[in-house]
N, C-alpha and C positions, 0 to 999 in steps of 0.2 A: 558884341561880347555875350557871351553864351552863361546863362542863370542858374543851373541846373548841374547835375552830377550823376555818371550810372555807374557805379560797380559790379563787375563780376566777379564772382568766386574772390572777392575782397580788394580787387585791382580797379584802379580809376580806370574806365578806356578812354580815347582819344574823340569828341563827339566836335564837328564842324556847324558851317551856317545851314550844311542844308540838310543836316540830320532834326527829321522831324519825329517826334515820340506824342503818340496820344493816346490817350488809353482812354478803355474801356470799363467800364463801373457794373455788373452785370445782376439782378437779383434773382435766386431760387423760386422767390415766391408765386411766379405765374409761368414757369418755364414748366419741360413735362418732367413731370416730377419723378421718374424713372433715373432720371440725371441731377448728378449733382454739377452744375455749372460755376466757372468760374471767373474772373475778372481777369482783361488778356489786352494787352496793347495792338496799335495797328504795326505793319513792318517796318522795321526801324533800321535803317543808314549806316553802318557805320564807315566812316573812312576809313578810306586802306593806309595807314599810319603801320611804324616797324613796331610799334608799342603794341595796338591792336592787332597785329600780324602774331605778335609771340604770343600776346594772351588764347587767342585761340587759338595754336599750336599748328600755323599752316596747316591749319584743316584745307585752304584752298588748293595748293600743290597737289596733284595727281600722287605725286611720288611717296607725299609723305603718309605716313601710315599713324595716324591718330582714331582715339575713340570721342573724340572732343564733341563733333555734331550729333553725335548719339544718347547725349548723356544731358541731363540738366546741369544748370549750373546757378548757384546763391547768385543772386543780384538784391541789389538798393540804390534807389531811387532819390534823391533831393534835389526839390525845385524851390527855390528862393529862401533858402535854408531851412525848407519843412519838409523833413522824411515821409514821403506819399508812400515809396513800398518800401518795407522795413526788411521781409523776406521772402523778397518775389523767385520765382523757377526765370532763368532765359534760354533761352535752344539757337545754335544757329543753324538756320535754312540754305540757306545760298550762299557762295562768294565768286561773285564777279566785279563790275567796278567798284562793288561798296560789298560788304561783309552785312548781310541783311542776318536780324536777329528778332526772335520774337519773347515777350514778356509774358507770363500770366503770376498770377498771385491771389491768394483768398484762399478759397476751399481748395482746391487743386493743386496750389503749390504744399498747403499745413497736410492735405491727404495724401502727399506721392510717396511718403515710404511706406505707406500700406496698398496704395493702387498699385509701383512700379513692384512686378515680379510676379504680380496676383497672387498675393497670398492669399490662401485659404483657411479656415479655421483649424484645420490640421499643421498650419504652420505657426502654431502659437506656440510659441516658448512655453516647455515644460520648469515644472520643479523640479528639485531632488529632494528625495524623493518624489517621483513623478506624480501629478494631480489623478489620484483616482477616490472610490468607492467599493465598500463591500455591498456585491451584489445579494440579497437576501430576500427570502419572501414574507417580507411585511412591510404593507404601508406604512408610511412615514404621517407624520400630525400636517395637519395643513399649514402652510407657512411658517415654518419650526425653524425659518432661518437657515437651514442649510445649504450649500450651493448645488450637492447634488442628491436627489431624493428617488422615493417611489413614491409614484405617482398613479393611483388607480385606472385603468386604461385595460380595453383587450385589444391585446393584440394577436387573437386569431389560435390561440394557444389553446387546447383541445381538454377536456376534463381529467382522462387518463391517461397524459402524455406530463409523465414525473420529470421530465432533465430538465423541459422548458419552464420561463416564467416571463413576468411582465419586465420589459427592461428598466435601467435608470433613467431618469431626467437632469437635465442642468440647466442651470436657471438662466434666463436671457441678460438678465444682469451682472450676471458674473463673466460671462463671455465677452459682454461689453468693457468689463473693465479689463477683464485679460489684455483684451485692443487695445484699450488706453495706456496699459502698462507698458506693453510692448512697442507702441509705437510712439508716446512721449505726448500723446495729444489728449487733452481732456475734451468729452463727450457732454454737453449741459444740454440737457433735455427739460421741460417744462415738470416744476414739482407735479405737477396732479397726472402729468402722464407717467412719470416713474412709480408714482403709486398704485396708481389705477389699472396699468397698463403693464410696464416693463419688470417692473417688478413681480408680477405673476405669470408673465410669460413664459413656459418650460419648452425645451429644444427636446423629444427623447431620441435617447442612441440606438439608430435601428441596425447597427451590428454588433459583433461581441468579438471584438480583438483579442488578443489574448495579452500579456503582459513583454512579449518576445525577448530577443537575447538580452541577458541579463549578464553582465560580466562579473558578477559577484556571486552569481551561480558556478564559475568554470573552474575548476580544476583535475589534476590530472592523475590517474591511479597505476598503480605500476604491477606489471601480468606476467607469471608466464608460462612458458608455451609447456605445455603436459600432453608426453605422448600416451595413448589409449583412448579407452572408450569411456561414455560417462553415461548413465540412468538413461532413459528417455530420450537422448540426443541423437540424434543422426550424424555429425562429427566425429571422428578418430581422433582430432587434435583444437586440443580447446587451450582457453586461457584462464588462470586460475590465480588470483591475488593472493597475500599471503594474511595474516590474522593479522596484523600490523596495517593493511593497507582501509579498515573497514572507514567507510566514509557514511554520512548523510546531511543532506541537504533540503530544502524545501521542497525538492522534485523525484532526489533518488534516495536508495538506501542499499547499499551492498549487504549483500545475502549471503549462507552460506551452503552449500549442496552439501560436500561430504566431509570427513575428517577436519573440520574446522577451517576451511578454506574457502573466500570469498570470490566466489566463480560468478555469481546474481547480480546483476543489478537493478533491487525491486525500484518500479514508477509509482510515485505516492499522489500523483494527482493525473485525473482526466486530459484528455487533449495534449498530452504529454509530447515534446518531438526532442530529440538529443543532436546536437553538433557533436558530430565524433571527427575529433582531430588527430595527427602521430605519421610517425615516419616509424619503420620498421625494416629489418632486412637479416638472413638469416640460411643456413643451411639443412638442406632436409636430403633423402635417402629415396630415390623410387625409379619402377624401372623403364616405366612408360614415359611417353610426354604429358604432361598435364594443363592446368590450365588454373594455375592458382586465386584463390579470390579470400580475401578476408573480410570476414562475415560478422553482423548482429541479430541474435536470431531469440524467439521465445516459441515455449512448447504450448503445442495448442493440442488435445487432446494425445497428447504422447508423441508428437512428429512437432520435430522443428517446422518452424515458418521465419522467415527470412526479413528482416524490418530494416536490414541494413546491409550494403553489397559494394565491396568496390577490386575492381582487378587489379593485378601486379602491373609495377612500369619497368621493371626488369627483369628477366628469367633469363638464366645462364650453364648450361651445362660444363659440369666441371671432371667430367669422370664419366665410367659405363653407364653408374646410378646415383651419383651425384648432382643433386644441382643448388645452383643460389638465386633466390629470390629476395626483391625489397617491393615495399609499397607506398607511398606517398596518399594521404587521403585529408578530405576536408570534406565533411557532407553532410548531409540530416538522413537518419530515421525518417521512417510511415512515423503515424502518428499513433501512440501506446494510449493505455487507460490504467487508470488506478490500479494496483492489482496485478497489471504486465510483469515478468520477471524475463529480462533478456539476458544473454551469453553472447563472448566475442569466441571465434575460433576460425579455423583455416580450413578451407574446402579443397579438396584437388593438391594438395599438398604429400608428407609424406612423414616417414619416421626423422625427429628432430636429429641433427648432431651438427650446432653451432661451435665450430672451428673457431672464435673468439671468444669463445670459453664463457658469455654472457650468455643466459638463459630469458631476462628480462624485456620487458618493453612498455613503453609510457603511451596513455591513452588518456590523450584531452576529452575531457566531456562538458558541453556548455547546454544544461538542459532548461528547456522554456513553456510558455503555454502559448501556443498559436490562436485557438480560440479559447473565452474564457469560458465558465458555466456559472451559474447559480449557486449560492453557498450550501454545499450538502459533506457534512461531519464525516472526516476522511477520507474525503474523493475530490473534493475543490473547494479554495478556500474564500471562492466567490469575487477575486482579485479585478479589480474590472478599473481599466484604464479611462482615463477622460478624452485627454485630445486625439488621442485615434481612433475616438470614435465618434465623434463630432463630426455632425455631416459635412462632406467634403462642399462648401459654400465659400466663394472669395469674403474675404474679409470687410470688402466695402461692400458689397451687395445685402450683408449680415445688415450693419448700419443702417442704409438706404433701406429697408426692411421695417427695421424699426421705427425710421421716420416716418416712412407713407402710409404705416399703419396707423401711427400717431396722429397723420394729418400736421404732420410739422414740416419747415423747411431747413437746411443746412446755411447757416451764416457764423461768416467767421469774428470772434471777437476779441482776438486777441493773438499772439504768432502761435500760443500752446492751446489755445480752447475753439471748439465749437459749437457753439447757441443751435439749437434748434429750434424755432417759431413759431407760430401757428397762425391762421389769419384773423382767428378770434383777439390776440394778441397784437396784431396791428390796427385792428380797429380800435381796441382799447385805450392805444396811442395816440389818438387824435386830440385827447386833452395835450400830449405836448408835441402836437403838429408845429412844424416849423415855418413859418411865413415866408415865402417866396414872391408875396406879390409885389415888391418893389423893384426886385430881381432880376424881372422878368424882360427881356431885348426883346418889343415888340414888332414881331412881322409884318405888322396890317397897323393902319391907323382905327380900321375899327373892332370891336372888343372878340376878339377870334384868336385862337391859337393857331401857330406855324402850321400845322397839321392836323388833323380829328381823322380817326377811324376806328371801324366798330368790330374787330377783332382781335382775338390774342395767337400771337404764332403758334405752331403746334397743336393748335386746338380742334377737336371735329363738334360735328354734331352731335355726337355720340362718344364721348370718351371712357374704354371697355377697361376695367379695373381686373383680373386675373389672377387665379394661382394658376401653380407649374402645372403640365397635366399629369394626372399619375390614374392608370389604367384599375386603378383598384378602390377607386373614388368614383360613384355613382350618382352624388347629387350636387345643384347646383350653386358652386357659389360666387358667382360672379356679382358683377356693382358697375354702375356708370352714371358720369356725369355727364351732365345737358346743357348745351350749350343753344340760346334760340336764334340762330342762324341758318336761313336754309343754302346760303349761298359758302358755307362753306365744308366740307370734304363730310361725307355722310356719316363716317364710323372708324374707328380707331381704336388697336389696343395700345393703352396710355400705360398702362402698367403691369409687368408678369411678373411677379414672385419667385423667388428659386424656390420656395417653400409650394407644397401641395396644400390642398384644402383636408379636408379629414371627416368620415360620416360618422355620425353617433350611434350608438348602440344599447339600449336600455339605459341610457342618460350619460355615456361616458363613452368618450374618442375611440375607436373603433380604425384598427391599422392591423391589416391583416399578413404581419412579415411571413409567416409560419405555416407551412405547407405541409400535407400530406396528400402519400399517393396510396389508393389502395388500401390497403387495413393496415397502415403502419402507425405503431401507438406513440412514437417520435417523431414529431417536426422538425423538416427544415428549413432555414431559415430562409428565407428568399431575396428579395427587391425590392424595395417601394421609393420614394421620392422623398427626400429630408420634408419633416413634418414641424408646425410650433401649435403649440395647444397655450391654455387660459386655466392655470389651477384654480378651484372653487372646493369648498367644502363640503364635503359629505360626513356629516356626523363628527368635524372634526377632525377627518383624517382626509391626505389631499386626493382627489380626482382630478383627472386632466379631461378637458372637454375644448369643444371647436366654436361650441356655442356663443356668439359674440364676436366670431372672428371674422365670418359671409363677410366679403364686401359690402355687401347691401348694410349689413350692422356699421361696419365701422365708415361708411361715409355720411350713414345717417348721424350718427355719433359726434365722428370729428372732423368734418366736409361742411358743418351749414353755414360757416361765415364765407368760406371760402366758396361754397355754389352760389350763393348770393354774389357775388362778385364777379365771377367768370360769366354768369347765366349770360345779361348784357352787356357786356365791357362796351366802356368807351373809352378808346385812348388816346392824349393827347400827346403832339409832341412840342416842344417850345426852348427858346434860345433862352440861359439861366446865367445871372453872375456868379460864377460860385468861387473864391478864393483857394488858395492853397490849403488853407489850417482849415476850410469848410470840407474839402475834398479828402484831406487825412482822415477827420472823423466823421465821417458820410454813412449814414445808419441806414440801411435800405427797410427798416423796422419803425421808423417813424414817419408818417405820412407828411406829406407838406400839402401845405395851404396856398391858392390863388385865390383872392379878392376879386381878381378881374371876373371871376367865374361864378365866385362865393361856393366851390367846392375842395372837397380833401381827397388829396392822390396819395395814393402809394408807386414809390418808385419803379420801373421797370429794368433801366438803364441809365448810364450818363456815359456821354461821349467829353472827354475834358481834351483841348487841347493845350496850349501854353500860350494862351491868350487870353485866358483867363473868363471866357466864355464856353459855355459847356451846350452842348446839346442833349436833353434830356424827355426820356420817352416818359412817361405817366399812366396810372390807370387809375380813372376814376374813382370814389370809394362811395358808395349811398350817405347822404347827409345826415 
């Protein structure tokens, strides 16, 4: 008779004598730290039972059409009435004689709704009003609490070039907890490294989105058609609103040409582009074939120019010199500037005379900022979005980021939290090392563990620490750890950063977005690689700098417990009594103790079967 229980997606399954379940105990702390690993069962049996058939929804039938082996699925675990996994992932693999399924749980199962989809930090749930910043040129006070600042920085921006300026920053902690909002999971990082560390870390935004369709911007103005000529226009037939129709908005302001009638529609800020919506349809007088087109156009020194253009989907002749046209449209404007005043009107068309006695016509306008600019009084109002402009980086990668920088490991301690660690923190634990030496199922009669070896997987001789490369980054900042082994693999890179490195420039980060060609007193924006700087103070007000961030700095920094450690590993493997209630609350943060040895291990792994004997990897720790 069978001790244990596995649930799926809240369902007992059906488990026999020779379904065997052994899992795996896995720790962060010596794996490559590029990965966050997780704790994962061996392949587990199940009988071909009709109960196990329906729970996984004949995934095995050819015929049947499920997403069942695609997709995780909640499992829980109870052996001898002790919930070992509380909210484990299970997947199934195979179904042949048995319905083979696999377990993991820990980090991997608490992270999969921010792993599965790859989210990236652009897919972080906005507010409404959406999370932004007025873009402005003045530095901000140094650590003034805010989530998003300016932050002293060149970036490449030229003395006499007025449109451009330094962009905003947002603070690496504020993103972290967006994640944590969004995804339900709490992030526990070591107090002194959120002080020291996370808490002054800034992300800055190296593009300039603009605020885009806004639907509280759209509405619709009603036109119409006037045969003649008008001032300056190259048009015979324009469109002309009436005093009743004058509108303004954040973006537009209807204008008037002549005798009080709003024919204008002036653009009150930069970067301006218009969604022109409307159906229209109508009779005109002419003797030729034509070629109708309904047009948005503004006067550039006394001649139309054309900023908006879409062709008829009907033309119809109805007579010698009659004909009917309609248009159907949905489309954007070029893009306008402050100051722009456009006009709709009919090109190729002819002298009006609507036969339905309506003169009228309704024109949706949904006007927006594609890019945004700098706050300048009148012309933009410096509107500058947050999450679209946040570098496009997956969401767990952000995380893992902030760990390795820290020199921390992922562990999980709780179904909603994850602990970050450090190894200076597991040494610290050896005042409550757990004694394992009675424990111990020994191999040998004489005083020897099951196994000794003098390396750690993944590991080279050379382990190469990296940022991203970015072509506009000229110095070096690379970092590696040593491992003293020459018998194993020469050189490795152990860790790449989706973040770039950053050169200094008369003492402040130096990101040269901003290009000019030629004697053009306006930069454009260019390409570089997502950037995180270190705010420090300059007289009080913040600067962003790279300084402290070289690899080489931060494994000096927060690496020496942990190179002390790796440099010689020794590790042992040995057969352990470990109970049920020892295995649910199994700390891979606290070192355990063998007498036989009179040394303190930090965990590696545990192999648990349901025998109540576990196999368990170790690495030494210095006395």
């Amino acid at each position: 008779m069978r001790n244990d229980l596995l649930f799926i997606d809240g369902e007992l399954v059906d488990l026999d004598d020779s379904t065997k379940i052994t899992l795996n105990y896995k720790s962060n702390l010596f794996t490559d730290l590029s990965k966050i690993v997780s704790n994962n069962s061996y392949t587990i049996k199940l009988p071909k039972t009709v109960r196990n058939q329906r729970i996984i929804q004949h995934a095995d039938l050819p015929a049947c059409q499920t997403d069942y082996p695609r997709t995780f699925h909640d499992t829980r675990y109870i052996r001898n009435g002790v919930e070992i996994i509380s909210n484990g992932k299970a997947v199934l693999m195979t179904g042949a004689d048995s319905f083979e399924i696999a377990l993991t749980w820990g980090n991997i199962s608490l992270l999969s709704n921010i792993i599965e989809g790859d989210k990236t930090l652009n897919d972080l749930k906005d507010s409404y009003p959406e999370y932004y910043t007025i873009w402005k040129r003045e530095i901000s006070n140094y650590q003034d609490g805010a989530s998003f600042i300016m932050s002293d920085m060149n970036m490449g921006v030229r003395n006499y070039d007025n449109k451009n300026y330094i962009h905003p920053c947002v603070r690496a902690g504020w993103i972290l907890e967006r994640i944590s909002q969004d995804s339900g999971i709490k992030f526990l990082f070591p107090t002194n490294v959120t002080d020291n560390l996370i808490n002054k870390l800034l992300i800055p935004m190296l593009t300039k989105k603009g605020k885009g369709e806004d639907y509280n911007n759209q509405f619709g103005i009603t036109y119409e058609y006037v045969n003649g000529t008008r001032p300056n226009h190259d048009y015979g037939y324009v469109l002309r609103g009436s005093t009743s129709t004058y509108k303004k908005t954040d973006y537009l302001e209807t204008v008037d040409l002549s005798s009080s009638k709003y024919e204008g529609m002036k653009i009150l800020k930069n970067n301006t582009k218009i969604r022109i919506m409307g159906r229209m349809f109508f009779n005109f007088v002419r003797t030729e074939v034509s070629n109708p087109r309904f047009v948005a156009y503004k006067v550039v020194n006394g001649v139309a120019e054309e900023v908006f253009s879409v062709g008829y989907i009907d033309l119809e002749k109805q007579g010698s010199q009659n004909w009917f046209v309609s248009f159907e449209y949905d489309d954007y404007t070029s893009v306008l500037a402050a100051g722009d005043v456009i006009y709709f009107a009919f090109a190729d068309t002819g002298f009006f005379t609507n036969s339905w006695g309506s003169t009228t016509f309704v024109v949706g306008l949904l006007a927006f900022t594609e890019e945004t600019n700098v706050f300048e009084d009148g012309i933009s109002d410096g509107y500058y979005p947050i999450i679209s402009n946040l570098p496009n980086i997956k969401q767990i990668d952000f995380i893992k980021s902030l760990s390795v920088m820290s020199g921390t490991f992922a562990v999980v301690k709780d179904d909603v939290t994850v602990r970050f660690v450090s190894m200076d923190e597991v040494i610290t634990n050896k005042s409550r090392a757990i004694d394992w030496t009675t424990k111990v199922v020994a191999s040998y009669q004489d005083n020897k563990p099951k196994t000794i070896s003098f390396s750690l997987d993944g590991f080279a001789q050379k382990n190469v620490y990296k940022w991203k490369e970015d072509k506009t980054v000229s110095g070096d900042y690379e970092g590696c750890i040593n491992v003293d082994d020459e018998t194993i693999e020469l050189s490795k890179d152990s860790v790449t950063l989706p973040f770039a490195a950053t050169d200094t420039r008369t003492g402040k980060a130096y990101i040269p977005i901003y290009e000019y060609e030629d004697n053009e007193e306006i930069g454009k924006i260019g390409k570089v690689e997502p950037r995180i700087l270190l705010e420090i103070s300059n007289n009080g007000k913040s600067r962003a700098t790279f300084n402290g961030l070289s690899w080489h700095a931060l494994l000096s920094k927060n690496y020496q417990s942990y190179q002390k450690v790796v440099h010689n590993p020794v590790v042992i493997t040995e057969k352990i009594e470990i109970n049920d209630i020892e295995l649910k609350e199994l700390d891979v943060t606290v070192p355990v103790y063998l007498g036989q040895y009179g040394r303190y291990y930090a965990i590696i792994s545990v192999k648990a079967e349901d025998t109540g004997i576990c196999e368990c990897k170790l690495l030494q720790l210095e006395v």
